[in-house]
N, C-alpha and C positions, 0 to 999 in steps of 0.2 A: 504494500500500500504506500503510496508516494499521494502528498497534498503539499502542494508549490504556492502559498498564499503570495500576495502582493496587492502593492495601491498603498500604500503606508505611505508618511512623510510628515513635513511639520506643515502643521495648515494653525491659522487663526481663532480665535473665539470667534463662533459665529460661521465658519465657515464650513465645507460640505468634503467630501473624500468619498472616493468609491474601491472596497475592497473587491481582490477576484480570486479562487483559490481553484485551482485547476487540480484534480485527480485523478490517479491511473492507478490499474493493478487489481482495481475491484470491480464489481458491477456495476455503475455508480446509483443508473434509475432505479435500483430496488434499495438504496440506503435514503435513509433520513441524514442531512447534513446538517451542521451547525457549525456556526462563530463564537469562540469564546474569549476573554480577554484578561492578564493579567496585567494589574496596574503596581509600578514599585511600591514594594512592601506588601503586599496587598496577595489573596488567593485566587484563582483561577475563578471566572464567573461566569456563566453561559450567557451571551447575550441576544444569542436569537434561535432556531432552528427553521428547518422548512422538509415540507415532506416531500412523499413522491408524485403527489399530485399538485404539490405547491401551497397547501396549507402551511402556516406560520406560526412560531411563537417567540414572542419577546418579553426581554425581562424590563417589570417596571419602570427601571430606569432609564430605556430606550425608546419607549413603547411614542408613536407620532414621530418621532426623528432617524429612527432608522429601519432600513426598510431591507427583508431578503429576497433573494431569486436566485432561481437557478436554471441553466442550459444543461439540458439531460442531453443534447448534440455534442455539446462541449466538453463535459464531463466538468462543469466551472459551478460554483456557486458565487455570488455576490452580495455585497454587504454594502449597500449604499446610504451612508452616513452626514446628517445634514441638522445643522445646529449648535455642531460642536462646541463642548466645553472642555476646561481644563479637566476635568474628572473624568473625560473620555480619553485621559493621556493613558496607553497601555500597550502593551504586545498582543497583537491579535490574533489565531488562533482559526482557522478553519479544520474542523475535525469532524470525523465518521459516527463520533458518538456523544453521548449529551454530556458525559462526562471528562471529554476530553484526553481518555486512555488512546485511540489515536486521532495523532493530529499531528500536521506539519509542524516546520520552524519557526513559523509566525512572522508577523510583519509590524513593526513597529508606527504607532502614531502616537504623534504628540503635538497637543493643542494649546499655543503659547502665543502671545503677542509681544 
C-alpha cells in the first residue's frame, strides 16, 4: 500500500489549500478513505472521511470549511480546505483507515501571517 499525499505549504489566515493523496497497491473503490492531521505537540485526529459512494464525514472542527472527494479513476482522494486558521497548522495525513494505522508521509501545512 503506497498513499503519496501532497498540496501542503504555508498559506495565510483566511486562506484556502487543496490536499491530493494518490494511492496504489490496493483496490482503492472498495476502501473508505480519510484525512487525518497531527498538529505539534498534539495527537493524530481524523479530520474527515469519504466513502465509496462519496458519502462524508467530518470532525467538528472542520465541518462548512473543509470539504472531501475522491477520483475512484485516479485512485486520489482530496481535501479541499478553505478558511484556514492557525489551528489548522499540522501534518496531514491521507490514510486507508479511520485510525490512521495506514497512511502515507503526510504533507505539511501551516497557517501563519
Amino acid at each position: 500500500v503506497q498513499l503519496q499525499a501532497s498540496g501542503g505549504g504555508l498559506v495565510q489566515p483566511g486562506g484556502s489549500l487543496r490536499l491530493s493523496c494518490v494511492a496504489s497497491g490496493f483496490t482503492f473503490d472498495t476502501y473508505w478513505m480519510y484525512w487525518l492531521r497531527q498538529a505539534p505537540g498534539k495527537g493524530l485526529e481524523r479530520v474527515s472521511g469519504i466513502g465509496i459512494g462519496g458519502n462524508s464525514v467530518y470532525a467538528d472542527s472542520v465541518k462548512g470549511r473543509f470539504f472531501i472527494s475522491r477520483d475512484n479513476d485516479k485512485n486520489t482522494v482530496y481535501l479541499q480546505m478553505e478558511r484556514l486558521s492557525p489551528d489548522d497548522t499540522a501534518l496531514y495525513y491521507c490514510a486507508r483507515d479511520s485510525q490512521g494505522f495506514i497512511r502515507g508521509q503526510g504533507t505539511l501545512v501551516t497557517v501563519s501571517s
